[in-house]
C-alpha positions as CSV (number, residue, x, y, z in Angstrom):
1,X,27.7,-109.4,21.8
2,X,24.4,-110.1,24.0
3,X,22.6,-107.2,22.4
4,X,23.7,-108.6,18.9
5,X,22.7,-112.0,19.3
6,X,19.4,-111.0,21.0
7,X,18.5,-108.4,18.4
8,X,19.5,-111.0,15.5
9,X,16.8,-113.5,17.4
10,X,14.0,-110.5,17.3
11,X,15.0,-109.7,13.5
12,X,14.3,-113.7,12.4
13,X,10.9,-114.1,14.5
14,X,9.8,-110.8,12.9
15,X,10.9,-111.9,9.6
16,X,9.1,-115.2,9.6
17,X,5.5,-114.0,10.4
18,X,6.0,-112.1,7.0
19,X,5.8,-115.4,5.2
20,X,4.2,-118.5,4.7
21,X,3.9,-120.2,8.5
22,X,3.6,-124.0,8.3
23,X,3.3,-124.9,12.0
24,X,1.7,-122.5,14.7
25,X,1.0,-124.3,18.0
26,X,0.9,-123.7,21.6
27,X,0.9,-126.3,24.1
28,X,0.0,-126.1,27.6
29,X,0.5,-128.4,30.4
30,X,0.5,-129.8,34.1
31,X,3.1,-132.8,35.3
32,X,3.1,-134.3,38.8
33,X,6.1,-136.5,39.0
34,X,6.8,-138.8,42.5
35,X,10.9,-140.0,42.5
36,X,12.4,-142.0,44.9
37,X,16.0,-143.0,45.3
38,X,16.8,-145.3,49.0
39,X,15.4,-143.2,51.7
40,X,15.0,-140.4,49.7
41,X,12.4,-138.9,47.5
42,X,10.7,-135.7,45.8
43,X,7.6,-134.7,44.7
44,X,7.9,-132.6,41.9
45,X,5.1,-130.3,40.6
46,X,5.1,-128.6,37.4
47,X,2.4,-125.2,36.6
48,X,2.8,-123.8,34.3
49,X,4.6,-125.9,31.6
50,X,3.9,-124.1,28.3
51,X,5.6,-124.7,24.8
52,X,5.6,-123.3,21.4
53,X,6.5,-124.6,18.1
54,X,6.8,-122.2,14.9
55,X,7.9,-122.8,11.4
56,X,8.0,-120.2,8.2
57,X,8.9,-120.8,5.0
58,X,10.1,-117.9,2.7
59,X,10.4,-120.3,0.0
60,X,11.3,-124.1,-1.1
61,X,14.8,-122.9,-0.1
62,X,14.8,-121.9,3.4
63,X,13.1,-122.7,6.9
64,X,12.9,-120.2,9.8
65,X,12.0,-122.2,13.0
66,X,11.4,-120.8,16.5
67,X,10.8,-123.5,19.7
68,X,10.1,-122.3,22.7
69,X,9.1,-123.9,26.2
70,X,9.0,-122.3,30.1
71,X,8.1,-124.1,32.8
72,X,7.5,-123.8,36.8
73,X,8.8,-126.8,38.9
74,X,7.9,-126.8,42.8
75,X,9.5,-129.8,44.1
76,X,8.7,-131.2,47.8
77,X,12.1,-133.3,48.8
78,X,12.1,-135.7,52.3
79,X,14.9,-138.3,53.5
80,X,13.6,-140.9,55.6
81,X,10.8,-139.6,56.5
82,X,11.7,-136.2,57.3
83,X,10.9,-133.1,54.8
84,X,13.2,-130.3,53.8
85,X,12.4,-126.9,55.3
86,X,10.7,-125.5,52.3
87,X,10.5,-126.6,49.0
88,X,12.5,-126.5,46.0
89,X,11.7,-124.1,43.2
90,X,12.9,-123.7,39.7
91,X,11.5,-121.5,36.8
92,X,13.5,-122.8,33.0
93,X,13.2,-120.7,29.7
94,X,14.4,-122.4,26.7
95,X,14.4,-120.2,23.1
96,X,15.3,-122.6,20.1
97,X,15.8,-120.2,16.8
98,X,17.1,-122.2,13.4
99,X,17.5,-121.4,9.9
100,X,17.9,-124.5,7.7
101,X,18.5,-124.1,3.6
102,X,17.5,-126.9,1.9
103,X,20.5,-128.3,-0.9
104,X,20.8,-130.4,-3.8
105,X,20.2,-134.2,-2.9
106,X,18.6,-134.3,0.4
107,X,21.9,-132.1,2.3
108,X,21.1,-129.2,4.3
109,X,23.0,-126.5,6.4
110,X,21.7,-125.1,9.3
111,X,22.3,-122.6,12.5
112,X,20.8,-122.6,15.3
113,X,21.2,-120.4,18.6
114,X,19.8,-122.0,21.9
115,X,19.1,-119.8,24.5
116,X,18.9,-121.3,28.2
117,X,17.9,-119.6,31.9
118,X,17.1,-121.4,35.0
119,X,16.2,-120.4,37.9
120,X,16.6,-122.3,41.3
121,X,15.9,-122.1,44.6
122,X,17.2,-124.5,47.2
123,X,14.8,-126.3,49.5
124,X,15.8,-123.9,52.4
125,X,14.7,-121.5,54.8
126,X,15.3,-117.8,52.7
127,X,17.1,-119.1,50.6
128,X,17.9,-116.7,47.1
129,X,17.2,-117.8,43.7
130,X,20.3,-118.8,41.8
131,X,20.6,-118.2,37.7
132,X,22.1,-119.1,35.0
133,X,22.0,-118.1,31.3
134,X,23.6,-119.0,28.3
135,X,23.3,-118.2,24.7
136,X,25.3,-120.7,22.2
137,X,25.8,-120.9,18.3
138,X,25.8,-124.0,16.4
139,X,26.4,-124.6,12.9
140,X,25.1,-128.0,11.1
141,X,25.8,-129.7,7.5
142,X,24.5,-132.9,6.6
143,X,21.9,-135.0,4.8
144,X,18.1,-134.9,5.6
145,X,15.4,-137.3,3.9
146,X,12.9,-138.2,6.7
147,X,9.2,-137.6,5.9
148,X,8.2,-135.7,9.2
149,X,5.3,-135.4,11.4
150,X,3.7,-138.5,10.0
151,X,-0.1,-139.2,11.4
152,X,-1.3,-142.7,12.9
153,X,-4.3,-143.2,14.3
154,X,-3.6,-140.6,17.6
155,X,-3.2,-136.8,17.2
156,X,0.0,-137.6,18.3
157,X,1.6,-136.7,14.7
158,X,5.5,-137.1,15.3
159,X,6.0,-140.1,13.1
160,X,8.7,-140.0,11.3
161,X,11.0,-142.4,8.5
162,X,14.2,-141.9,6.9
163,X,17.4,-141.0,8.4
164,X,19.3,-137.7,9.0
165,X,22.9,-137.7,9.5
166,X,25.3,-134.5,9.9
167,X,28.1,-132.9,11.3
168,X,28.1,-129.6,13.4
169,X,30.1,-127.2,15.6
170,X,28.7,-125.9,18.9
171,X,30.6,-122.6,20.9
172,X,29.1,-120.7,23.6
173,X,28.4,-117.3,23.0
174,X,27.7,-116.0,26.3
175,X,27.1,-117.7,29.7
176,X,26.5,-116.0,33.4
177,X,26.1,-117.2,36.5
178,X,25.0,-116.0,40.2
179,X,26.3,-117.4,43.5
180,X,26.8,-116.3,47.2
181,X,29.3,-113.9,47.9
182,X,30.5,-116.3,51.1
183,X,31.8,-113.0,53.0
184,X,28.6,-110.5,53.0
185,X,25.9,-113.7,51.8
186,X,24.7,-111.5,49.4
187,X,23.7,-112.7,45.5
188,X,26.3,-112.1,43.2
189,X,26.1,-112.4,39.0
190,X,29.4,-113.6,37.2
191,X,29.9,-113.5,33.0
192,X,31.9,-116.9,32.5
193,X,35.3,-116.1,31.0
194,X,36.1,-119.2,29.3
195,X,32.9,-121.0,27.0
196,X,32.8,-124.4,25.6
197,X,33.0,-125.5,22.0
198,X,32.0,-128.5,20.7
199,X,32.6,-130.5,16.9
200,X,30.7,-133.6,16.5
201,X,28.4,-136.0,14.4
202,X,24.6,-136.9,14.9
203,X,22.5,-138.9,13.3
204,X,19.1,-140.9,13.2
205,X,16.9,-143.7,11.0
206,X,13.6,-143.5,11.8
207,X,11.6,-146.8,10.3
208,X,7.7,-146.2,10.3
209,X,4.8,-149.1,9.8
210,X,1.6,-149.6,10.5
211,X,1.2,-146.7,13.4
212,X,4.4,-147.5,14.7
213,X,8.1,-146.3,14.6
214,X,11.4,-147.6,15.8
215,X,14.3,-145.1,15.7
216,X,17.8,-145.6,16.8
217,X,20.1,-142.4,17.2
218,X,23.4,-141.3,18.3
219,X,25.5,-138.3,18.6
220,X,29.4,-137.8,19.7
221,X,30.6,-134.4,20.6
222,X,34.5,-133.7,21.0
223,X,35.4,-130.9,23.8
224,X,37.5,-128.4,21.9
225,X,38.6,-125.8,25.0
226,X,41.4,-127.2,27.0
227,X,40.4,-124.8,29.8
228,X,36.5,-125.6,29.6
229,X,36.0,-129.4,27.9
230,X,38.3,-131.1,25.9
231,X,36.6,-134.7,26.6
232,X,34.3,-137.0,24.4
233,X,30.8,-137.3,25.0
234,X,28.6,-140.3,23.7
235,X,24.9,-140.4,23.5
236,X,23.2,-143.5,22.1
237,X,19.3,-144.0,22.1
238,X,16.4,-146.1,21.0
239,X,13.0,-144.8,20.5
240,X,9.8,-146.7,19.9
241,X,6.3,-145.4,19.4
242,X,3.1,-147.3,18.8
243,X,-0.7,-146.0,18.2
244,X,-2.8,-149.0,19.1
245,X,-6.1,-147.2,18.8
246,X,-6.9,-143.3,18.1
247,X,-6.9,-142.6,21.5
248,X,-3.8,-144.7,23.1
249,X,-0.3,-144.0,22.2
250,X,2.8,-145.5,23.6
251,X,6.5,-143.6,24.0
252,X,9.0,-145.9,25.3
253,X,12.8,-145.2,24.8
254,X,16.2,-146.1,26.0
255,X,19.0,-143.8,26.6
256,X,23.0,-143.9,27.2
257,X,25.2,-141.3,28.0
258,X,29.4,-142.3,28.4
259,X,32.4,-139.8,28.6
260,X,35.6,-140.1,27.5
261,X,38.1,-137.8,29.5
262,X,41.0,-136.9,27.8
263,X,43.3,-138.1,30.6
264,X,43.2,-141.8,30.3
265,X,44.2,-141.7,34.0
266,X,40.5,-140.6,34.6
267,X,37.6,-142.6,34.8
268,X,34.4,-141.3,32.8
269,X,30.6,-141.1,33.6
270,X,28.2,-143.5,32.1
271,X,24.7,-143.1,32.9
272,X,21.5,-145.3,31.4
273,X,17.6,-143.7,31.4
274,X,14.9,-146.1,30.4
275,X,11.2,-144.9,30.3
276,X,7.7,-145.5,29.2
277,X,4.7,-142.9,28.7
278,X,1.4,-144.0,27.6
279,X,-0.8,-141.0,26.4
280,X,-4.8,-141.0,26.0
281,X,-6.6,-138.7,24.3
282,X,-9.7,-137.5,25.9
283,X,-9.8,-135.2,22.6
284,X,-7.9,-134.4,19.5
285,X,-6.4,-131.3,21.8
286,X,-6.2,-132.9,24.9
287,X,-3.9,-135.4,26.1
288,X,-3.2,-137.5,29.6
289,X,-0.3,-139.1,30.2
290,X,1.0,-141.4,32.4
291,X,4.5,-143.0,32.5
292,X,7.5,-144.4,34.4
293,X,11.0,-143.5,34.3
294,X,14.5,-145.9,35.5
295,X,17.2,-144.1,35.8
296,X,20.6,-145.6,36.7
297,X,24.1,-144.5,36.8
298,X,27.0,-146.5,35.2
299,X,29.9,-145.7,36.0
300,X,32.5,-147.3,37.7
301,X,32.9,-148.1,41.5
302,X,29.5,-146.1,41.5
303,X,27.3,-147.5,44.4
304,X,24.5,-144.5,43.9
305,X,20.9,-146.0,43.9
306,X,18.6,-145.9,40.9
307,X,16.1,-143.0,40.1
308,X,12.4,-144.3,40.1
309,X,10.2,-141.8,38.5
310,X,6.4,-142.0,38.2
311,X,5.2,-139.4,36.2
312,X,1.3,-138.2,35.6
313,X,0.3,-134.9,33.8
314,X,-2.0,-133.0,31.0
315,X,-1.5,-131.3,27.7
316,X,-3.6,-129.4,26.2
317,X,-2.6,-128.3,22.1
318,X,-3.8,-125.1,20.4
319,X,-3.0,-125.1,16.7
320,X,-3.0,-121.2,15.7
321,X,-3.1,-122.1,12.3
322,X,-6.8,-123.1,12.2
């Protein structure tokens, strides 16, 4: 199965730089970001953070997408003063292949198949790195008639309006693991027997004026493995984005996460991320960014302390198509 789904991946990249590419970019970038929860906090440093977006169209039809990011995160933890032995490391690959058609009266189908690996090292003396991977499958039906990548006065360019609603089934394909053998210490790799699925709703209205967009969204997902996941899962955001100038743009969102176990007996998880990023552009290619994050968990009887974030960092955008 993992040499089918990787070859499939291979066989719509290669098939897409055969037609007509609409979007060819690479971004590169740098973050430093300082948290602090009570007496303890992290200093997390990100090189190299790459990305890529690509977009092919064979015709008025279809839409071949590939997404791409990888990133390298050293992060330096202390409580109260004292620091961790060494610090904490983590390399993540993310692979984001879709084919949309494009139907009758604004409704599309789509699949996409998100590939995931992490890597993470704890913030200790030889310790081993630790991976996980996971391929999934999703299929999507809906209705699409936003106006995308809409530009204000920054090269900021993801303006959107109109709404996009649809409904879509999510199953794991293929998902391993490693952990330590407790008896020899050693690194062992495990292929999960039992993978999530997923069947849910998403949806969001994007309304664009004068440089500036608000945009509500939501998605629900219902677990549909009894042995894996068989809760419900809410998300519920807010997005706003204003140029004020054509160097000086302004992200500031709001999200909420809630479960909903399928045993009433059980209490879910709620948890609530508010933050604020204000980009300047030095030039059309490169941005710097500086923003806050408040992060807060919401569930019941919790007494865990908020998540402070202050986040700093560069991007720098090649568009391959110039």
């Amino acid at each position: 199965m993992k040499k089918t789904m990787t070859i499939a991946m291979i066989m719509i990249a290669a098939m897409a730089f055969s037609m007509e590419i609409t979007r060819n970019r690479v971004m590169g970038s740098l973050a430093l970001d300082y948290s602090m929860q009570d007496k303890l906090t992290g200093m997390a440093f990100t090189v190299p953070g790459v990305g890529y977006e690509f977009e092919a169209k064979p015709n008025d039809m279809f839409k071949l997408y590939l997404y791409g990011d990888i990133a390298y995160t050293m992060t330096s933890w202390s409580f109260d003063g004292t620091a961790a032995d060494e610090m904490e490391k983590d390399l993540e690959i993310g692979l984001d292949p879709k084919v949309k058609v494009y139907l009758p009266n604004n409704l599309f189908g789509a699949v996409v198949l998100p590939f995931n690996y992490v890597s993470n090292t704890a913030p200790i003396t030889d310790a081993e790195a630790l991976a996980d991977m996971s391929l999934d499958a999703e299929i999507q039906f809906g209705f699409d008639n936003r106006e995308i990548y809409i530009h204000g006065l920054t090269p900021w360019d993801h303006f959107e309006k109109g709404m996009i609603g649809y409904a879509f089934y999510n199953m794991g394909l293929m998902y391993s693991y490693d952990y330590v053998d407790m008896v020899t210490g050693d690194v062992e790799s495990e292929d999960a027997e039992e993978l999530a699925s997923y069947f849910g709703v998403a949806g969001a209205y994007a309304h664009y004026a004068e440089n500036m967009m608000i945009r509500p969204w939501l998605a629900y997902q219902m677990g549909m493995n009894d042995k894996v996941d068989e809760d419900g899962h809410l998300f519920l955001g807010l997005d706003f984005v204003k140029d004020f100038t054509e160097t000086v743009n302004l992200e500031a969102g709001l999200d909420y996460y809630m479960q909903m176990p399928a045993d009433s007996d059980i209490d879910g998880a709620s948890f609530l991320l508010m933050g604020a990023l204000v980009n300047y552009y030095v030039m059309p290619e490169l941005d710097i960014f500086g923003g806050l994050d408040y992060w807060m968990d919401m569930t019941k009887d919790n007494e865990t302390d908020p998540i402070i974030t202050i986040k700093v960092g560069a991007e720098y955008t090649m568009n391959l198509l110039k």
